[in-house]
KOLDREN-949204 format. One line per 10 residues: number of its first residue (from 1); their letters; for each residue x, y, z of C-alpha. Coordinates in steps of 0.5 Angstrom, whole numbers, padded with zeros to 4 digits. Layout:
NUM = A = X,Y,Z; ...
//
This chain:
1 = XXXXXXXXXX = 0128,0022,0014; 0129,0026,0008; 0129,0024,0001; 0136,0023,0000; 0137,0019,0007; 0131,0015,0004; 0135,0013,-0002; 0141,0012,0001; 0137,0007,0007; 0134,0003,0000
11 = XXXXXXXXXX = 0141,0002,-0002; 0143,0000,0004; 0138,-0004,0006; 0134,-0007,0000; 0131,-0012,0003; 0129,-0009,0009; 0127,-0003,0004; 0122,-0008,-0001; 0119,-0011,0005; 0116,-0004,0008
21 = XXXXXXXXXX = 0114,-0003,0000; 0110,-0009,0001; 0107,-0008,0008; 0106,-0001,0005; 0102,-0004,0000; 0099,-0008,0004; 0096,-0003,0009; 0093,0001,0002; 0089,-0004,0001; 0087,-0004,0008
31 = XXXXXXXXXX = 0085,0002,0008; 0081,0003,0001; 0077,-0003,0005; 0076,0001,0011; 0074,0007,0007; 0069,0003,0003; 0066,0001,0009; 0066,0006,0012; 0063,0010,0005; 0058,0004,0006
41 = XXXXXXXXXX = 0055,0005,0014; 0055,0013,0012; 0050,0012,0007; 0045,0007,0012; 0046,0012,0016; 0044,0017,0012; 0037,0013,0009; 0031,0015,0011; 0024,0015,0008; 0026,0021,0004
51 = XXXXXXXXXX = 0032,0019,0001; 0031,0011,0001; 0025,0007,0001; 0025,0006,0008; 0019,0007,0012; 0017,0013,0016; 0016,0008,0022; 0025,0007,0021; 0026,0014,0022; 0031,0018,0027
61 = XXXXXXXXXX = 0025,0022,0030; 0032,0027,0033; 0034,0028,0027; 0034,0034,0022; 0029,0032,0016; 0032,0033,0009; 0031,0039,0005; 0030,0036,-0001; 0023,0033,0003; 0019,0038,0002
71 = XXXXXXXXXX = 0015,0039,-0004; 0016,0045,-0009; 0009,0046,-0009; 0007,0050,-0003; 0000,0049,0000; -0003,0053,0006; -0005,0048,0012; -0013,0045,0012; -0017,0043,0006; -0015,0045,0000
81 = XXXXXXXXXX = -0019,0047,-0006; -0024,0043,-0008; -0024,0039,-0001; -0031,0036,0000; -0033,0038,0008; -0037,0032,0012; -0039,0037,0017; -0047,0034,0020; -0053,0036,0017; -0059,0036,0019
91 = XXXXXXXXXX = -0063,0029,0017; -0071,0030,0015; -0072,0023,0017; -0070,0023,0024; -0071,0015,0027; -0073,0018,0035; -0077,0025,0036; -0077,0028,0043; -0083,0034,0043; -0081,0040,0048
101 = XXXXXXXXXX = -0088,0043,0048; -0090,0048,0054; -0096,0045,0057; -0098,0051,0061; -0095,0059,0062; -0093,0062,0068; -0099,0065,0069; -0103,0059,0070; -0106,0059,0062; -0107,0052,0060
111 = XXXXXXXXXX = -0103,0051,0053; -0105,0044,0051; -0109,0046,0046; -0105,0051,0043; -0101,0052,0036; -0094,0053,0036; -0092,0059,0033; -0085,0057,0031; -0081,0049,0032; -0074,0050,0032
121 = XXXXXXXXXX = -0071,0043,0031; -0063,0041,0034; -0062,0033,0032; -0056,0029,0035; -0052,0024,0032; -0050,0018,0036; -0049,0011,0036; -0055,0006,0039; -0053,0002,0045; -0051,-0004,0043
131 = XXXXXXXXXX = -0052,-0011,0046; -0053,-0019,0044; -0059,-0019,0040; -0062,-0027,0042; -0067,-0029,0036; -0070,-0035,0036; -0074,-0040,0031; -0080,-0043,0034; -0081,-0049,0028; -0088,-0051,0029
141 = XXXXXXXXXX = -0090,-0059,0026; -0098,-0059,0025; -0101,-0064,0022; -0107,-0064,0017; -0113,-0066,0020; -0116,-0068,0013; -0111,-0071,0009; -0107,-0073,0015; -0100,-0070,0011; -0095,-0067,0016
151 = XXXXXXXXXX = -0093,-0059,0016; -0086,-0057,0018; -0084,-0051,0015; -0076,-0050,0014; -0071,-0046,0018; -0067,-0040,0014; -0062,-0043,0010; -0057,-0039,0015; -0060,-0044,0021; -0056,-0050,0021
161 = XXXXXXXXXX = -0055,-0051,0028; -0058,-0051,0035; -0055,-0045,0038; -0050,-0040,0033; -0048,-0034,0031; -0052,-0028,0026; -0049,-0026,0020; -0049,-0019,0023; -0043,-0021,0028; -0039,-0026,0024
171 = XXXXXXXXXX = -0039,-0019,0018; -0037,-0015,0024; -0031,-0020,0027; -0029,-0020,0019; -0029,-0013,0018; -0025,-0012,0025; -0020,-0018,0023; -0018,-0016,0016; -0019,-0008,0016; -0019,-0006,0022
181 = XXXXXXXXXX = -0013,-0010,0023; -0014,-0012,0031; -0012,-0019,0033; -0017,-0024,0036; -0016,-0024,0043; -0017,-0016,0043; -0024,-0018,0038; -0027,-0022,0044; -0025,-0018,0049; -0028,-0012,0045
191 = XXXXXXXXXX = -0034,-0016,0044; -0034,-0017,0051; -0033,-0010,0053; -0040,-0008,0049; -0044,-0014,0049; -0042,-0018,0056; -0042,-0023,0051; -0036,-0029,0051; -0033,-0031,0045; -0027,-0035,0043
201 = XXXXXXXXXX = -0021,-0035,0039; -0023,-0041,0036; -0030,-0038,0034; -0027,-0032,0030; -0021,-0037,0027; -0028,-0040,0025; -0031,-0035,0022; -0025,-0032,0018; -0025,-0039,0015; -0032,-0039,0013
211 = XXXXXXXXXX = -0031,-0032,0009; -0025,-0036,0006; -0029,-0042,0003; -0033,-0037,0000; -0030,-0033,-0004; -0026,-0037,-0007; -0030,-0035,-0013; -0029,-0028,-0012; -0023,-0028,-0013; -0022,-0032,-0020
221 = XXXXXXXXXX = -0027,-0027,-0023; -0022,-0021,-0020; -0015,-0024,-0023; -0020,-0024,-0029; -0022,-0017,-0028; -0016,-0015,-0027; -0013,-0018,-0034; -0018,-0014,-0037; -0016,-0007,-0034; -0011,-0002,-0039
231 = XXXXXXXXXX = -0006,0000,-0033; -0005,-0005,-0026; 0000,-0004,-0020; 0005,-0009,-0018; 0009,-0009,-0012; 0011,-0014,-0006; 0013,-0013,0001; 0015,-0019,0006; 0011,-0021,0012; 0013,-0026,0017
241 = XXXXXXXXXX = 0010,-0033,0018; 0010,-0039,0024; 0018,-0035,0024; 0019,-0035,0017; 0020,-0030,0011; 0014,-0030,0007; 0012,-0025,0001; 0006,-0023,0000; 0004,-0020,-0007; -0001,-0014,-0009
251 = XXXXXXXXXX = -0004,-0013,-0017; -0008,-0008,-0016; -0012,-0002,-0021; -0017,0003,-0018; -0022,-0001,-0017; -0020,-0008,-0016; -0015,-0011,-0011; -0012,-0018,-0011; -0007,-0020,-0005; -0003,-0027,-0005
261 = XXXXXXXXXX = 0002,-0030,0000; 0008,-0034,-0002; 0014,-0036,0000; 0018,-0034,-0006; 0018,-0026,-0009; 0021,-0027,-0015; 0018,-0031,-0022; 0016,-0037,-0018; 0011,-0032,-0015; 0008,-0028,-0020
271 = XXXXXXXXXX = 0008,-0033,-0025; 0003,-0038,-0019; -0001,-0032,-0019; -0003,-0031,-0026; -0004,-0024,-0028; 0002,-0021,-0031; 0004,-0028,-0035; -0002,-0026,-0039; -0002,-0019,-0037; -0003,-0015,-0045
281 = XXXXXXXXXX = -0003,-0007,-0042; 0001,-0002,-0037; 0004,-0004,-0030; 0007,0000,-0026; 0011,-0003,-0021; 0019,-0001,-0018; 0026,-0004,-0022; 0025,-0010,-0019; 0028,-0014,-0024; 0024,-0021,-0025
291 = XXXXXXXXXX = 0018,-0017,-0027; 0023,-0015,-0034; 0022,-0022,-0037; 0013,-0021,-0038; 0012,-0018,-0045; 0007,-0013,-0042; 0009,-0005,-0043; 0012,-0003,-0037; 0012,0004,-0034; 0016,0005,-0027
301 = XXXXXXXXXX = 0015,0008,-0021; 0019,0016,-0020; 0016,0016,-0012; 0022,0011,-0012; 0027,0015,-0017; 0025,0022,-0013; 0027,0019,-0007; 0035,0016,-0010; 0036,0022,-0013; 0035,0026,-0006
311 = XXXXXXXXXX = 0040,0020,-0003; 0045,0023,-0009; 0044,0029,-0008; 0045,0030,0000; 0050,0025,0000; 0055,0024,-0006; 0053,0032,-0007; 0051,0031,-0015; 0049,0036,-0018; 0046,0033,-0023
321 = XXXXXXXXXX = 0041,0028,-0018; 0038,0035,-0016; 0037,0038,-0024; 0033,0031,-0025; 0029,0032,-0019; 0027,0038,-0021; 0025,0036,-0027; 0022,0030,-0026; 0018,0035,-0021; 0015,0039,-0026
331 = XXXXXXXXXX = 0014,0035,-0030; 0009,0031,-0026; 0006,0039,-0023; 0004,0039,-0031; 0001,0034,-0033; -0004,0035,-0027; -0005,0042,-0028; -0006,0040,-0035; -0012,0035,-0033; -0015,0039,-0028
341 = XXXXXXXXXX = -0017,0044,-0034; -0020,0038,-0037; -0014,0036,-0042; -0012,0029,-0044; -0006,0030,-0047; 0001,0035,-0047; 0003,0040,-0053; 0008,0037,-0057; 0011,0043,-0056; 0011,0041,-0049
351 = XXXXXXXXXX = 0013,0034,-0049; 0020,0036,-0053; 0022,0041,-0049; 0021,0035,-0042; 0025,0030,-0047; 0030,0035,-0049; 0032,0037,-0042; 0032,0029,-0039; 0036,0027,-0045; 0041,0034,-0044
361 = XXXXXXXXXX = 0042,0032,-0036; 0043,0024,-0037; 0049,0026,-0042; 0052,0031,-0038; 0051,0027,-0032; 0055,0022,-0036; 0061,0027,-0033; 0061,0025,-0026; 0062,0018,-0028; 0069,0017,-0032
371 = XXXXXXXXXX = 0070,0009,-0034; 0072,0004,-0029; 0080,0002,-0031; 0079,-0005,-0032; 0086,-0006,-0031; 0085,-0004,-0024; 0080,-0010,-0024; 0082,-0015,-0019; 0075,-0020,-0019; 0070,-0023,-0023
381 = XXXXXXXXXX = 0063,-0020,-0025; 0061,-0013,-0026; 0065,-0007,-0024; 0062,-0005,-0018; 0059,0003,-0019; 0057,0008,-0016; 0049,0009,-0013; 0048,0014,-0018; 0052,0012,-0024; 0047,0005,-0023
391 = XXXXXXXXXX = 0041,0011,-0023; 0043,0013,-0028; 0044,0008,-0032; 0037,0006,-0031; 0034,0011,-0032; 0038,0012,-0039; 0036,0005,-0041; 0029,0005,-0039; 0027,0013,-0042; 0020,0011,-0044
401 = XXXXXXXXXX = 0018,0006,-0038; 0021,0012,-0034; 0017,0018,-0038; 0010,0015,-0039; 0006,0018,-0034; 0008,0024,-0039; 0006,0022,-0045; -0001,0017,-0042; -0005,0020,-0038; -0007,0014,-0036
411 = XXXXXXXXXX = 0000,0012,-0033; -0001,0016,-0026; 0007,0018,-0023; 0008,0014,-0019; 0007,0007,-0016; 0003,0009,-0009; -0004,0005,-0010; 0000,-0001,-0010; 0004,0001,-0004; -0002,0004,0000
421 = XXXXXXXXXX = -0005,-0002,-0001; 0002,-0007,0001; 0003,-0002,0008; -0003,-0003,0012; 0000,-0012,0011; 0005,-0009,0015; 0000,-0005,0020; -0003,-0011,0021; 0004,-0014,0022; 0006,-0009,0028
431 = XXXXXXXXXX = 0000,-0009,0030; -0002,-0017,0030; 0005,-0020,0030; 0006,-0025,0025; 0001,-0031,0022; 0001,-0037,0026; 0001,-0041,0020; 0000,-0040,0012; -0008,-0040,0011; -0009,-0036,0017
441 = XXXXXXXXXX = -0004,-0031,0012; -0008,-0034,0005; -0016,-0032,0010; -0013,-0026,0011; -0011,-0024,0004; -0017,-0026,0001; -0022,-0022,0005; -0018,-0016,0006; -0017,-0016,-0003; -0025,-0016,-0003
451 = XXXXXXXXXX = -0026,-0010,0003; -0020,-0006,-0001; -0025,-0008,-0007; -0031,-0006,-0003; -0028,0001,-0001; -0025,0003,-0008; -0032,0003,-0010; -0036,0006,-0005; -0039,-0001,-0003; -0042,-0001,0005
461 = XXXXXXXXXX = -0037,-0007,0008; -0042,-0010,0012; -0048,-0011,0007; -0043,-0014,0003; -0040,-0018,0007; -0047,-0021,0011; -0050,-0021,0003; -0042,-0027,0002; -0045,-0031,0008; -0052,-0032,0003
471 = XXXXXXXXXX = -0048,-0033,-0003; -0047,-0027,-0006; -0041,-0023,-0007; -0040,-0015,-0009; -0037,-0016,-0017; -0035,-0008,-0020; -0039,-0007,-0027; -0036,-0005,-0033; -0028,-0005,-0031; -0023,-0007,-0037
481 = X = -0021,-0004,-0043
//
């Protein structure tokens, strides 16, 4: 139909004409929503852990990896500059020596009495076989026979009953649990395999619970210790309890970790923990938004950025997206190299060259984001944006937050310690499947904080874990601003 045939046929027919205008309408509005939705699966399709907080374990193995991935700092495959090896050495005490000696030539000459010349010695390292240890405790009543008075010396103060189980096999069933992550049948069924020994889930429940008790007090004095620190880490990730969804909470620093597991993940939670309510230094964290309302200085987390702005650049094909990862990179590249010579700080000529360029990329990113026409605005609320003008937003808002690790090199780049501290608690989950209840969750927290806290200062974990069943625990010295 031509346009004057159209004309006419609204001439003719004005009611026919006004009811296709409106089913015209009606269909436009459709396929906006069908475009948005489908604008919406693309991008959750196109989220990986390269552009997206996703973890590595969701991606699509058969698909290409982003380019924007790979670093702009080229390193050559094996150990790096500066990488200490741990290949074996020789030891001067070794706990076995077998002498290969000649005790007589080939020609019949008797060498029992003769010196070596020269001793090679060539040392294995290898593990003792190990087996169930049974000590027993023979208690000897004697009575005086002068004064009469009854002698009977006591037990250890770890022997309690008749028959139980060593400190050295509860520290191990801990250890394995907690940081090596493995469930209690495949606990016994290892103690089994190396011992030929049987023991019972409910043994190991008990164990776990006997640690707990006992490190009620280590944990205090952590949260203590923690208030103390210049810069801590927050993060939290959701975990799954009896078929519930729980959350289970990390702050952290360099030397300390402390877990708690909740039912909620916002305010309610960080308040119950109590660190951040009375916190006065950095924390790290990503934007989420409850951790706004401490009055701590904050400093955000550019792993999260840098994986947004990927998703903005390979997606919605915004050039400003890739300028500030760039930036953001170089950045982060300067000040480690500023470090590495010893330095602490950055020149000014340096930090206002860094500033001057975010600032000039956040206003001319300004341009791909034209004011929404509120007019056009049909429902309550905010007017919906686009995931790069949200970015954007947030990191104009939150300059300095974003930036500090620029001007404070105590403030590291990102939040990954408290993320690699958050990701095993999901290993555990794909490993373990969820906690049957909510103080096996609390046990496991408590005891995995105080071995994270162990490993960050190079503590050896079954020493310290043996000294908590005598009363003592392991607390790091001189921590705090």
């Amino acid at each position: 139909m031509t346009l004057e045939g159209a004309i006419e046929f609204c001439k003719n027919n004005p009611d026919m004409a006004a009811t296709i205008i409106l089913e015209i309408e009606a269909l436009k509005d459709i396929i906006q929503k069908q475009n948005e939705e489908i604008k919406r699966l693309r991008d959750i399709i196109s989220k990986d852990s390269s552009n997206s907080s996703r973890p590595p374990s969701s991606d699509n193995k058969f698909k290409k990896r982003s380019k924007s991935k790979k670093s702009n700092m080229k390193r050559k495959r094996g150990g790096q500059n500066g990488h200490k090896g741990s290949t074996l050495k020789i030891v001067s005490n070794p706990d076995k020596v077998v002498s290969l000696q000649s005790s007589k030539c080939h020609c019949g000459c008797d060498l029992s009495c003769v010196e070596s010349t020269r001793v090679v010695k060539r040392q294995i390292f290898d593990i003792a076989k190990i087996k169930m240890q049974t000590i027993e405790y023979a208690q000897h009543t004697k009575i005086c026979p002068e004064c009469k008075t009854v002698n009977k010396p006591k037990f250890p103060d770890n022997l309690n009953a008749t028959v139980q189980y060593g400190d050295n096999i509860k520290s191990f069933i801990a250890y394995l649990n907690t940081y090596q992550m493995i469930p209690y049948d495949r606990i016994s069924e290892m103690i089994k395999d190396f011992t030929s020994h049987n023991i019972s889930k409910g043994t190991i429940f008990t164990v776990l619970q006997n640690f707990y008790n006992r490190l009620e007090d280590y944990e205090e004095n952590i949260k203590r210790l923690l208030l103390k620190e210049s810069v801590i880490h927050c993060d939290e990730t959701g975990v799954n309890v009896n078929g519930k969804l729980h959350y289970t909470h990390v702050v952290c620093s360099s030397t300390l970790t402390y877990y708690m597991l909740h039912q909620k993940r916002g305010k309610e939670a960080i308040n119950e923990m109590g660190i951040l309510p009375y916190y006065q230094g950095i924390a790290v964290h990503d934007h989420w938004s409850p951790y706004y309302g401490y009055r701590c200085t904050h400093s955000y987390c550019n792993a999260h950025h840098l994986r947004e702005l990927t998703f903005i650049a390979d997606v919605e094909k915004e050039r400003w997206a890739k300028d500030m990862h760039k930036l953001l990179t170089k950045m982060n590249k300067a000040v480690h190299i500023v470090k590495e010579k010893g330095k602490t700080a950055l020149t000014k000529e340096q930090v206002g060259h860094f500033l001057t360029s975010y600032d000039k990329i956040c206003n001319s990113a300004l341009v791909y984001y034209p004011p929404p026409d509120k007019k056009a605005k049909k429902s309550r609320g905010r007017v919906k944006q686009a995931k790069g003008k949200n970015l954007l937003d947030r990191l104009m808002k939150y300059k300095d937050a974003t930036l500090r690790f620029l001007t404070n090199f105590d403030v590291p780049f990102t939040n990954n310690l408290a993320e690699r501290n958050l990701r095993m608690i999901k290993v555990k989950e794909k490993i373990s499947g969820t906690f049957a209840s909510f103080r096996g969750g609390e046990m496991f927290n408590r005891i995995r904080g105080y071995i994270s806290t162990l490993k960050k200062n190079k503590r050896l974990v079954l020493v310290e874990l043996t000294n908590v069943l005598v009363g003592r625990f392991y607390l790091p010295m001189g921590n705090g601003c």
